[in-house]
N, C-alpha and C positions, 0 to 999 in steps of 0.2 A: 378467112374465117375457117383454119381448118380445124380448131376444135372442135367448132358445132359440125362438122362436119362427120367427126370421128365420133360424138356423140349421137349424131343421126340427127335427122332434123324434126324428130315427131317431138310435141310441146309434154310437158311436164305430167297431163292429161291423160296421156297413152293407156290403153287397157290392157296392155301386155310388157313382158317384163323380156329382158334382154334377149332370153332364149324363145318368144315369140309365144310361149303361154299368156293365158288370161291372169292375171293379178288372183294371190286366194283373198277374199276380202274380208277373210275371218281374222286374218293376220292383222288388219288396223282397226277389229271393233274391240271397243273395254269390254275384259269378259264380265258377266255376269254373276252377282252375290246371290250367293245363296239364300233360301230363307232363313237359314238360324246364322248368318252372319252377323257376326257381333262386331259394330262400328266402337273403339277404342278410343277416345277423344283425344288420353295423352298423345297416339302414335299420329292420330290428320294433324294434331296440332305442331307435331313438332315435322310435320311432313307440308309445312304451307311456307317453312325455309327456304322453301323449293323457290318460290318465287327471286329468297332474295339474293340466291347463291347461284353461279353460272352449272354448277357440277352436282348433282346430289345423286349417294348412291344408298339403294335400298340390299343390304346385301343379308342370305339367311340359307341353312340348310334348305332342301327339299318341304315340302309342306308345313317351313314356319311361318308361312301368310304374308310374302313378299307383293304375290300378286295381287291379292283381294284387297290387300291396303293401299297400292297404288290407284287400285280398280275403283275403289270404293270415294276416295280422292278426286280421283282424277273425273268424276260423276260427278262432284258435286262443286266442280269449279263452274265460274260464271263465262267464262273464258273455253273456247275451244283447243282440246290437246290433241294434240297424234300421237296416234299409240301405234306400236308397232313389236310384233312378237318373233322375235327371229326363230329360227330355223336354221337346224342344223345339217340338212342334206344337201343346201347348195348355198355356198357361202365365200363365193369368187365376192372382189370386189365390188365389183358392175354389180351382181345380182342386189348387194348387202344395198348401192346406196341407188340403185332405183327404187328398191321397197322405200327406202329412207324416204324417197321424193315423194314416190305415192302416198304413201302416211301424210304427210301434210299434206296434200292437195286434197286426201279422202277427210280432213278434219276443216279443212276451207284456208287455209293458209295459200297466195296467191301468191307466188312465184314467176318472175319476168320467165318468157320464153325462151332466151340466148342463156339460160344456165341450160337446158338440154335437159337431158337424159341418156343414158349410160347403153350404148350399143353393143360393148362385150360382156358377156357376163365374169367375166374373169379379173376386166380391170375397166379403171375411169380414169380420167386425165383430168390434171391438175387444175385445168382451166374452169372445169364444171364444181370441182371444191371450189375455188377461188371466188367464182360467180354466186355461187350459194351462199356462202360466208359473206359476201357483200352484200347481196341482196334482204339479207337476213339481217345483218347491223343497222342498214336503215329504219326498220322498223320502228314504229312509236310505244308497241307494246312486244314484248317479248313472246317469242312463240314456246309452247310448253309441249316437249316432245317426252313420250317415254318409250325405254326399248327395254322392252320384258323378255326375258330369255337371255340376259345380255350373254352370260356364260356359255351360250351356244357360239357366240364369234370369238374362232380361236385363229384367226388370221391375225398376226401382227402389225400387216401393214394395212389394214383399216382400223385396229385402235389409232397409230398414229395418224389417219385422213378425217374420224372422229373427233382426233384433237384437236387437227389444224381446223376445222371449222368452228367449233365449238368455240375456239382463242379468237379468234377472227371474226367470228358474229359479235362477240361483245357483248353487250345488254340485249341484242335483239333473239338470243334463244336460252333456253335453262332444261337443260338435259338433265331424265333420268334415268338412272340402269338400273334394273333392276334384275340381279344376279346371283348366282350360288358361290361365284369365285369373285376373287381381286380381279377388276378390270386394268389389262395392260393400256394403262394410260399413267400419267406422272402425280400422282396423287399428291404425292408429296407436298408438291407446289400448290398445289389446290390449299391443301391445307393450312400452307405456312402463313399464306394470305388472308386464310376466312372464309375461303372463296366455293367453301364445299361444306354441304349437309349429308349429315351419315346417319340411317338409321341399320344398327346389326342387329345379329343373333341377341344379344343380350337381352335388347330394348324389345324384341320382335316376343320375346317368350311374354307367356299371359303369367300374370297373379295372380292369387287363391281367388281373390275377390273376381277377376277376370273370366276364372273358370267356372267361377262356383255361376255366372251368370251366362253362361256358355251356355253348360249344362237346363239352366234353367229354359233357354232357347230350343231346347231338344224334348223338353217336357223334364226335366229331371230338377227336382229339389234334393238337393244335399246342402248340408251345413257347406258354413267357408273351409273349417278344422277336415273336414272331407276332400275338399274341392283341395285345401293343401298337400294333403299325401298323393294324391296324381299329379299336383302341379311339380312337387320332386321327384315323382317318379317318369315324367315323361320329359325333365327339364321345361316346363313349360312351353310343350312342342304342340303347336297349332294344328297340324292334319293328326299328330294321335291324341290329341284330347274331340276332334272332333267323331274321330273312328273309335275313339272310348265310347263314346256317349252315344251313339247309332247302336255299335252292340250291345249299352246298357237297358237300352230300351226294351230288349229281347229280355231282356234280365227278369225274374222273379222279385231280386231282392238288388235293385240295382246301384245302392250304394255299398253292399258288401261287396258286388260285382269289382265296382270300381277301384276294390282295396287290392279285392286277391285276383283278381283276372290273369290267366297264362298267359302272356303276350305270344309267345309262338301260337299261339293257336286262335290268332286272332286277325282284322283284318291290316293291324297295325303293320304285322308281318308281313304279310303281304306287298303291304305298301316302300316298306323300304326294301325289302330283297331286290324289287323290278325295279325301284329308285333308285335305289344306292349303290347296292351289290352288286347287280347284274352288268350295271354301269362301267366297273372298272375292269382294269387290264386284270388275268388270271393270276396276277404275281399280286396284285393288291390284294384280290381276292381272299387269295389263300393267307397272305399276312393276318387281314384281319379276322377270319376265321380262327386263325391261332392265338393271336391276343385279346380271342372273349375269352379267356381264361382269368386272362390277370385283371387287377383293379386300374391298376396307373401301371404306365410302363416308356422305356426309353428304347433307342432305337437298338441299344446293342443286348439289349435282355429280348426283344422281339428279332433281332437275327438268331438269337441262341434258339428260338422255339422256330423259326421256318427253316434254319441251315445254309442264309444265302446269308448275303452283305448289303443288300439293298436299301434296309429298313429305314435309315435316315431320309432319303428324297422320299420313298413311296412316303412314309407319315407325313414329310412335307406338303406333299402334292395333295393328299387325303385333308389337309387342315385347309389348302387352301381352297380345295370346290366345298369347304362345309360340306363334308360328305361326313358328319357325325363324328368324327372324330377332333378332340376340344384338345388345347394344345395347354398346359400349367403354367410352361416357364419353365427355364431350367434342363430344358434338353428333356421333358416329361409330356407324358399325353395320356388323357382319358380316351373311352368309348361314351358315347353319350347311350345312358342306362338302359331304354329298352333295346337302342341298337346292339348294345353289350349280350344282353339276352336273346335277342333273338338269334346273332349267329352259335351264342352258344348250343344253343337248339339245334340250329343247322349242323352248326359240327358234328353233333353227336349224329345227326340223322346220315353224314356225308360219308363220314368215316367213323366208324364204329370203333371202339378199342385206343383210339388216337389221345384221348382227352388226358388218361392218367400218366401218359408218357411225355406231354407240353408239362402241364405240372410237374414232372420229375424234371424236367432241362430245367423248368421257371425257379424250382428248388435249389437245383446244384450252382445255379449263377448267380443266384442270390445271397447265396451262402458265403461265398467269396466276396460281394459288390454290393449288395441291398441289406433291408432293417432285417432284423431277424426273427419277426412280426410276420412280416410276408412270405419268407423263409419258411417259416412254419406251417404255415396255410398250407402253402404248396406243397408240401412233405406231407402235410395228414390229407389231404388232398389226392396224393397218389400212391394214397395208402402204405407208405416205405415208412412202418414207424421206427424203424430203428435208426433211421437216415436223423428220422424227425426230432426224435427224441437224443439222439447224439446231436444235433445242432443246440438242439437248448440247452446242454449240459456242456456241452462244450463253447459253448456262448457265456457259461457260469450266468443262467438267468434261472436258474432256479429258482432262485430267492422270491422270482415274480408270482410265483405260484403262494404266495403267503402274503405281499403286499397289498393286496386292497384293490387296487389298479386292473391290473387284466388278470386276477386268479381265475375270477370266472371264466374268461373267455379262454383261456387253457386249460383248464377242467372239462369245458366242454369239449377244446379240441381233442383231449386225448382220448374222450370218453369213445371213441371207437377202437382203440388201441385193443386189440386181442392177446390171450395166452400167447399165442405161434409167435409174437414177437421178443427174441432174448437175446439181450443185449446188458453191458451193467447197465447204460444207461436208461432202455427201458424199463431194470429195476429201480432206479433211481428216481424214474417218474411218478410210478407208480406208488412207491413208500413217500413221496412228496406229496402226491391225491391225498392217500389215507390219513397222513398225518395232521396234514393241515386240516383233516376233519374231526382230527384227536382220536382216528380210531384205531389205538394200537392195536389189537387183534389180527387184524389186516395188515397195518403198517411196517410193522416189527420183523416181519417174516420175508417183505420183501426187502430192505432195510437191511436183512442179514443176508439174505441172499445176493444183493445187491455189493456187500462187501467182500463173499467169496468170489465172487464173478471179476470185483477188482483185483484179488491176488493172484485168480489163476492167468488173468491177462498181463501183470508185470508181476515178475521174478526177480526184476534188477531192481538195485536200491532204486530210492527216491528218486526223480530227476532225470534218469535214463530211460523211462517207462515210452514208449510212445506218445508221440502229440494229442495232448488232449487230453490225457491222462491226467494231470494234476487238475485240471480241473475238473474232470471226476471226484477225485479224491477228497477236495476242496469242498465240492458239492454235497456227497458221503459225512464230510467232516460237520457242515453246517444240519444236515439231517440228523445225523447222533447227538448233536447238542440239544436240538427239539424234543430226542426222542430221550434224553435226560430229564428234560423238565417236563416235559408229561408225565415219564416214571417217577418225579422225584429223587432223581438218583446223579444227586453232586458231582459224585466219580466221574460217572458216564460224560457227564457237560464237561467238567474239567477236561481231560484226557479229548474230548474233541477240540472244547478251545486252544489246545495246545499244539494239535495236530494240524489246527487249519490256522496258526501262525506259522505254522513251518511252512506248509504249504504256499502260506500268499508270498513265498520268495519264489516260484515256484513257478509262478501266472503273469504272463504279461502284467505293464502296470496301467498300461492304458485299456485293458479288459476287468481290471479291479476300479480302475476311478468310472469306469462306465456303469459299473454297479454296484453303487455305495450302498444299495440294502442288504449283500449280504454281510456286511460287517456290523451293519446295526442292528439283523436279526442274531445273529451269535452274537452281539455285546446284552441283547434284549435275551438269549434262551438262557444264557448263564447267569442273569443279573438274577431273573427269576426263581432260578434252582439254589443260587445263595442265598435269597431271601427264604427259601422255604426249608435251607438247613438252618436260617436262624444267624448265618453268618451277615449282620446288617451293612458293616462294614466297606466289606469286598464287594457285597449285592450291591453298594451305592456307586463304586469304582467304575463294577460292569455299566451299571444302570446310564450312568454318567458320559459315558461314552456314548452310549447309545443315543442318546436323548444331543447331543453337542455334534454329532453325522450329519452330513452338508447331504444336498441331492433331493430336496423340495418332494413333489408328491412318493416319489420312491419310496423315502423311508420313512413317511408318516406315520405308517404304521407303528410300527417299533418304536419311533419318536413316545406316542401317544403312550405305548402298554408301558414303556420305558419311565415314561412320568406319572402313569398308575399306578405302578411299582413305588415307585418314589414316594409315592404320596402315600402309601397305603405303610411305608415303614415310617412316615411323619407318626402317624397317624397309634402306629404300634410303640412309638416311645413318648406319647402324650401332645404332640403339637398339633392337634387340629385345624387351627389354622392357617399351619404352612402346609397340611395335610391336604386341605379344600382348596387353598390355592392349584396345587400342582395338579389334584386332581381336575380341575375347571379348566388349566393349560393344557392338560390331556385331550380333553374333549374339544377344544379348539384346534387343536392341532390336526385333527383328522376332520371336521368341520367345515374349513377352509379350504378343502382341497377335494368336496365332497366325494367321500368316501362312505359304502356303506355301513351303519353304524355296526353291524353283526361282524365284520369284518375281525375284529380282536377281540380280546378276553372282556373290556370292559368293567376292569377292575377299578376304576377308575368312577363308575358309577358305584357301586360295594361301598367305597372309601365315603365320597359324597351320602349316602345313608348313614353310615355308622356316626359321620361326625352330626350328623341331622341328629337321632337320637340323644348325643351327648345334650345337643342344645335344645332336646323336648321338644322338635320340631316333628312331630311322628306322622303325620301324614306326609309331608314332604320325602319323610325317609322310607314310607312304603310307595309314593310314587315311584322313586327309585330305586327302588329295590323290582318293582311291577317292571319298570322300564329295562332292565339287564335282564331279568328274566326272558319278558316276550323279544328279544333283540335276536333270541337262539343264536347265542356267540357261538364262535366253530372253536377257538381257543379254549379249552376245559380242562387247564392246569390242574395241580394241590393248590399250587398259590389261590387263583379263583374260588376254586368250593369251598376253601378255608375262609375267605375273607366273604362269602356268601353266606357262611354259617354264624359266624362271629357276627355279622352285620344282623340278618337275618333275627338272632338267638337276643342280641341286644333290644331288638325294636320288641318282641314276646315282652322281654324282662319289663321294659317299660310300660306296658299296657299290661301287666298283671298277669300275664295268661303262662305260668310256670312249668307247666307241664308241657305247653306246645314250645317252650323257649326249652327244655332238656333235648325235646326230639331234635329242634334246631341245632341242636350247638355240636352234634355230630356232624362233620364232613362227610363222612364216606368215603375218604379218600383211601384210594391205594395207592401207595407209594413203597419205593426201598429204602426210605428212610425216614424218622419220626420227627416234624416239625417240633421243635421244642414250644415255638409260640403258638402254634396253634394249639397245641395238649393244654399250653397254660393257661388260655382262653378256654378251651374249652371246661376246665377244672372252673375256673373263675367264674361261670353261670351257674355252673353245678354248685359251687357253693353261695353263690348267690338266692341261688333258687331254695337252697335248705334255710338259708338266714331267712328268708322272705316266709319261711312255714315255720318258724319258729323253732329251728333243729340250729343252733349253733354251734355244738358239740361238732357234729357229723360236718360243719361248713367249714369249722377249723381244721378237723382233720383231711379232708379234699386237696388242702391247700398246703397242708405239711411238707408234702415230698415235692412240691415246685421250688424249681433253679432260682436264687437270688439275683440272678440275672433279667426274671422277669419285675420289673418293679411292682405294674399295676396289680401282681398276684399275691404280689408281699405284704402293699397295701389291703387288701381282700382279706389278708392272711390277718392281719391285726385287726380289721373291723370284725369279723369274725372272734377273735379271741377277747376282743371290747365286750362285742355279743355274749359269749361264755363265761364273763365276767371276771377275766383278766387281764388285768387293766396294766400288769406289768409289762407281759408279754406278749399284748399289743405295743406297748412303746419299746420294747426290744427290738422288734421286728422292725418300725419303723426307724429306728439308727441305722438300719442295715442299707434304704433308701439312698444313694449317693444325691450328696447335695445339687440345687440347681445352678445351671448357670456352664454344663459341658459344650468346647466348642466343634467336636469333632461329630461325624455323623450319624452317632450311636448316641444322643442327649436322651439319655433312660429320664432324666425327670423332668419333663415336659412339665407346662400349666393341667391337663388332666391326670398326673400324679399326684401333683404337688397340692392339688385344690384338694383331690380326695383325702391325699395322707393331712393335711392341716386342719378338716374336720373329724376324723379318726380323733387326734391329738385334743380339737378343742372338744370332743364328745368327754374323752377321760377326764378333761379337767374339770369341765362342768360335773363329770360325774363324783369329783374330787371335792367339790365346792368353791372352786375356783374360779370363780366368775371373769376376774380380770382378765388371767390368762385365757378363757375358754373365747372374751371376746377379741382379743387383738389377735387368735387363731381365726378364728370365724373373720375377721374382717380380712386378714391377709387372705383369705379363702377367695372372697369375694372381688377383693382387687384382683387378683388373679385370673379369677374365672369372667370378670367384666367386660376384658381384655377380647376373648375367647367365646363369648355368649354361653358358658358351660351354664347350665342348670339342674343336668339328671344329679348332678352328685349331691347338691341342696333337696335334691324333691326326695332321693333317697337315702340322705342324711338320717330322717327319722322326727317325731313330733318334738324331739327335744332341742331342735334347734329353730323352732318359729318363735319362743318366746324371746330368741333372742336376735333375732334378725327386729323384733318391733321398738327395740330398744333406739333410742338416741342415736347410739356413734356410729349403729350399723344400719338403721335403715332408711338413710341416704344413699350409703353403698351398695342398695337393693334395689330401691326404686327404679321404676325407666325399663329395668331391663329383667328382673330376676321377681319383683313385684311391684302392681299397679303403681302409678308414682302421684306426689301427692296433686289436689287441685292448684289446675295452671294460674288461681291467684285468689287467697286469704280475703273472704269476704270483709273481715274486719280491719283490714289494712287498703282496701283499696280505694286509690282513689280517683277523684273524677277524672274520666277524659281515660284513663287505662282501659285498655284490651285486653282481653284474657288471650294469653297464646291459643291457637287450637290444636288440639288435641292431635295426636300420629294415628291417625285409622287404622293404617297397615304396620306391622311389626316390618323393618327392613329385614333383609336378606343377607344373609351371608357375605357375600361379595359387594352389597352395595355395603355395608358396616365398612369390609375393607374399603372402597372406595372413597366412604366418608373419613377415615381414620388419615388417610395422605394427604386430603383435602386440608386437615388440620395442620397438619405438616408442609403444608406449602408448597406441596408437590403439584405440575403442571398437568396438563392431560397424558399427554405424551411422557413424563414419567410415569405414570400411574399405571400406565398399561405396560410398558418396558418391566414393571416391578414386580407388576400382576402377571407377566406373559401370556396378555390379553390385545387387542386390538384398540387402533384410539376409538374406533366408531362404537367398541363395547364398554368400554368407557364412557363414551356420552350419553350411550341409554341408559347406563348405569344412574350417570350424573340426573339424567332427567326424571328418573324415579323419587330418588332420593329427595330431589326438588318439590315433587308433588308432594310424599309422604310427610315430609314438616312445612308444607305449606309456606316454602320460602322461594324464590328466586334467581337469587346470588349464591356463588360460592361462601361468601363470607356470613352470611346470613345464614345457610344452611349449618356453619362450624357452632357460630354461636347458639344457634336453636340445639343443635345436637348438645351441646353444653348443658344447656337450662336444664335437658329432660334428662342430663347425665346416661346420656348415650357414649360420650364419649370421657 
């Protein structure tokens, strides 16, 4: 028997442990729950596994509640457990598995005498594993052992004396560790089998609803929406939601406590510096004291900030004791957020002066290897704005200061930017701020400065300048086009479009497809400045471009202002329809990708107004018009105030008020060049407003000296001279009108020319005695406009043409839409058993009209929105409006009802 021999021959019972001390007995009691311990039902539930699995391990940072849930467990089994707390100051063999033996014997587990117990403290013989592990399989119930602290046994060769018992007992034990690290045992195989229960960090962190009843356990009520912003802000970490709620209590106002509390200056702090920090080797230390700086980071951007090579094991070794540090994937790792905080604290307190100098290493390596996002940070961060500001410019992300996306957030980065910084490209920053505010005053002046700072830095042609430099230039080039069409000044855009085509041979191509918005804010600044010299044409060319730009939320922007544009020149050569269309695609477009709506000019609502008006829809068209207004767009083109005034001066005209529709119809704009459409908009209310007071003379003459170019003013120009009572030279003027039916993207005689000049036409005849003719005018009027919903030009026709809209052949072609339509069935025709339709409550909508019109047309969902450049799902609300409003529920029933009411 010379095992038991070597084991010593005292029984399992012994009060003393290898080295001849008294057993601590604290080591095998369940510690005790606190009173505001909150028992978790999902986590015992999924911890009663325990039972059915040989291996379960309970693994978690420092204070996320490893113990008190096994504690709390392992209390409320029917069943006696051994508990057992290792210790890590004496941790030989012999010492680890005499506790082992004590723990069972102190929980009543009754063990034959010839397993022994362990006479060296350094090592035990195989024969006393052997004995245990049999003696243990025989059992009828399994014994349930837990070893709390497991991460204190860094002995490798009693993980594997662990295992071989563990394997060897069978059914007769079910072990649990409960640890900070991965226990060196072969998990693997545990797992492949089934044969292992896991609960981790993930499962261990509490829930809003978790905490918010924590809290409650401490005396504190807070909402859940409360209890949520701690629970992200501590990752749901059990000892600092608990050390939250202790100093909340101190608190006056303890749920603001909870929001804005300094973690350095709490007991949170405390608790992981002596936890966590103190814990590791001086080279951990210091790593992670230098990576509270950054948000994420990998091992070789965290060698660049400590100057060693280490960084890969230490972060490994750091993920693996759940020392706070969360690992992505990817070769990446976070700080877990208050631990992040509070060495930043420490830092600053350890080494003073150190912090903007990690920042500038985290900059310069990022620059070369990371987004250019984080780049930036760290540049405004240690205060080097010209570093900073050359990285964005040199990154050619300009552009992002205009898109919608992160403007704000580098607006504010550079908002600490100072005079002392001079650089082109800190000018180039800086006239990008101002601009995208519209505020030339400021903008212009860095903007020019900004260009002399490029010439005196290259001397050599194009192309030889230093690195970086074309993308200055590039940057420079897309600023002057902006700052074109704020002035209004075609040259100016021109001559930059021009320059920043040369340019993009100039710039890597994989640094231009990385930022497809600046090709679609310069197809978007020029489209704009064509449109506002009038050149419709080329503005569609630009526009066109702009709006057909790949690169999803990037170039929403521009997409959007690009098809406000678009729709507002529909809208300028009489097609309201495709006018409302493109403008609704506009708004969708930026919509989807939520983006703040202030974000662009918003021309796009202007357009949607004006065509409201056309169609006497006038409160719809001052919601919209109310809606651009309060939006305070930062875009504050000509094009915008122009199409704000004309909008604006139209909705006046319609509700009578002539004097407030004069003030309106002026822009204000300053520009270097004179819109010719808006001059001739603006003449066109002016002479509208003199026809409307009974001055005809003075409304023909207004309109004398307007371009033939402008149709809708030619027309104006002959209802005026109708007015004056020349009846010739009204119909002169209108020859001048080019017929309908152009297919290029300058269609001057849209349906809102054509309707007005064919009532102009049928007014003469009628005034002629021409009844005939005055009616197959007036009816082509209305086919026209029935198409369109047009009504203002019928309401502002004049009394002379009601008598003839009540006639026979026309007032079918009115009813439903232009006037009340007749009753849905002839009392003197009806017969039994007939229903009368009922009636349309609601006038449809704009878009739902077009939606009904494809409906008619056999067009599917999925067309209808490809056609609209709408979504299918906005099309089925669409569809389900339309349904209620004629009270039908079929597609085909809806076509036909729209029929009867000659809707369509």
């Amino acid at each position: 028997m010379a095992g038991l021999e070597e084991n010593g021959p005292e029984p399992t019972t012994s009060c003393a442990d290898p080295q001849g001390d008294p057993f601590l007995h604290t080591r095998f009691a369940i510690p005790a729950r606190p009173a505001t311990f909150l028992r978790r039902e999902r986590l015992v539930r999924h911890l009663d596994q325990a039972l059915r699995t040989p291996l379960t391990m309970v693994s978690g940072a420092a204070g996320a509640g490893k113990t008190l849930l096994a504690a709390d467990w392992a209390a409320r089994e029917d069943r006696s457990v051994a508990w057992l707390t290792n210790d890590a100051a004496a941790q030989g063999c012999g010492m680890f598995w005499a506790y082992f033996l004590q723990a069972l014997s102190a929980s009543g587990v009754p063990l034959p005498a010839e397993v022994g117990s362990p006479a060296d403290a350094s090592r035990v013989d195989q024969t006393l594993l052997t004995r245990l592990a049999a003696s243990l399989s025989d059992r009828d119930r399994p014994v349930i052992v837990v070893l709390d602290e497991y991460d204190r046994v860094t002995a490798p060769e009693i993980a594997e004396q662990l295992e071989f018992v563990l394997h060897h007992a069978g059914r007769g034990m079910r072990l649990i560790l409960v640890t900070r690290t991965e226990p060196l045992l072969p998990l693997h195989r545990y797992r492949a089998v089934g044969d292992m229960t896991e609960i981790r960090a993930a499962e261990l962190a509490f829930t809003p609803e978790e905490a918010a009843a924590l809290l409650e356990l401490h005396g504190l009520r807070v909402p859940v929406s409360a209890a949520r912003s701690l629970v992200e802000r501590t990752r749901g970490w059990a000892a600092g939601l608990r050390l939250c709620a202790l100093a909340a209590q101190e608190s006056p106002d303890p749920e603001t406590y909870l929001k804005e509390f300094e973690v350095d200056r709490t007991t949170v702090a405390d608790f992981l510096l002596a936890e966590v920090l103190k814990r590791q080797s001086p080279e951990a230390q210091d790593l992670l004291l230098r990576v509270s700086v950054l948000d994420r980071f990998g091992p070789e951007l965290a060698n660049a900030l400590t100057g060693r090579a280490d960084a890969e094991s230490v972060l490994a070794g750091l993920h693996r004791e759940n020392a706070f540090v969360e690992y992505l994937g990817h070769d990446r790792y976070r700080l877990h957020p208050l631990f992040g905080e509070i060495l930043h604290a420490h830092l600053r307190m350890r080494s003073p002066g150190l912090e903007p100098e990690l920042h500038r290493r985290a900059a310069a390596w990022l620059r070369d290897s990371g987004p250019l996002a984080e780049t930036l940070g760290h540049g405004a961060a240690a205060g080097d704005w010209e570093f900073t500001a050359g990285a964005l410019v040199d990154g050619l992300a300009i552009g992002q200061l205009f898109t919608g996306l992160r403007s704000d957030h580098l607006a504010e980065l550079f908002s600490g930017m100072g005079p002392e910084a001079t650089s082109p490209a800190t000018d180039l920053v800086r006239a990008a701020r101002e601009l995208a505010r519209s505020d030339l005053d400021h903008g212009l002046p860095h903007l020019r400065h900004a260009e002399q700072s490029l010439a005196e830095e290259d001397r050599t042609p194009a192309g030889d300048g230093p690195p970086g430099l074309a993308a200055a230039r590039l940057s420079h080039a897309l600023l002057e086009a902006l700052a074109g069409r704020l002035t209004g000044s075609p040259a100016r855009a021109e001559t930059a479009a021009e320059t920043a085509e040369a340019l993009q041979h100039e710039v890597p191509a994989q640094l231009l497809d990385a930022h497809p918005e600046l090709a679609a804010l310069l197809s978007t600044h020029l489209g704009s400045t064509r449109l506002w010299a009038g050149n419709f044409e080329d503005a569609c060319d630009a526009l066109s471009t702009a709006v057909a730009c790949s690169g999803g939320a990037s170039t929403a922007l521009p997409r959007e202002e690009s098809l406000g544009h678009l729709a507002l020149i529909d809208y300028l050569n009489g097609w309201p329809g495709r006018a409302e269309r493109k403008a609704l695609a506009a708004v969708t477009e930026t919509e989807r990708f939520g983006l703040r709506e202030e974000s662009g000019s918003g021309i796009e609502l202007l357009v949607l107004a004006a065509v409201a008006v056309d169609r006497n829809e006038l409160d719809r068209a001052q919601a919209l018009l109310d809606e651009a207004a309060d939006s305070h767009r930062a875009m504050r083109d000509p094009v915008m105030r122009a199409g704000r005034a004309l909008a604006t001066a139209r909705l006046l005209l319609a509700r009578g008020e002539t004097h407030a529709a004069l003030e309106a119809a002026e822009p204000g704009v300053a520009a270097d060049v004179v819109s010719p459409w808006s001059e001739a908009h603006k003449a066109l209310v002016t002479s509208a407003v003199h026809l409307a007071e009974g001055r005809p003379e003075t409304a023909a003459e207004l309109l004398e000296e307007v371009s033939g170019d402008q149709p809708a003013c030619v027309v104006g120009a002959a209802r005026a001279q109708l007015a004056a009572g020349r009846p010739a030279e009204a119909l002169d003027l209108l020859d001048r009108v080019r017929p309908e039916g152009g297919t290029g993207p300058d269609r001057r005689t849209g349906p809102a020319v054509t309707v007005r000049a064919s009532l102009v036409r049928a007014q003469a005849a009628d005034r002629a005695g021409d009844s005939a003719t005055a009616r197959r005018l007036v009816a082509h009027a209305l086919q026209e406009a029935r198409r369109e919903r047009l009504r203002r030009p019928f309401l502002e026709a004049g009394p002379w043409i009601r008598p003839l809209l009540g006639t026979v052949p026309l007032r079918g072609l009115a009813e439903g839409w232009l006037t009340p339509g007749p009753p849905p069935c002839d009392a003197q025709r009806a017969r039994p058993g007939d229903q009368p339709l009922p009636p349309v409550v609601e006038e449809l909508s704009g878009r739902e009209h077009d939606v009904l019109e494809r409906l008619a047309q056999m067009m599917s969902t999925e067309e209808i929105a490809a056609d609209l450049y709408v979504s299918v799902n906005t099309v089925k609300t669409h569809l389900k409006s339309v349904y209620r409003k004629l009270s039908v529920n079929r597609r085909h029933d809806a076509v036909h009802r729209a029929r009867e009411l000659r809707l369509l």
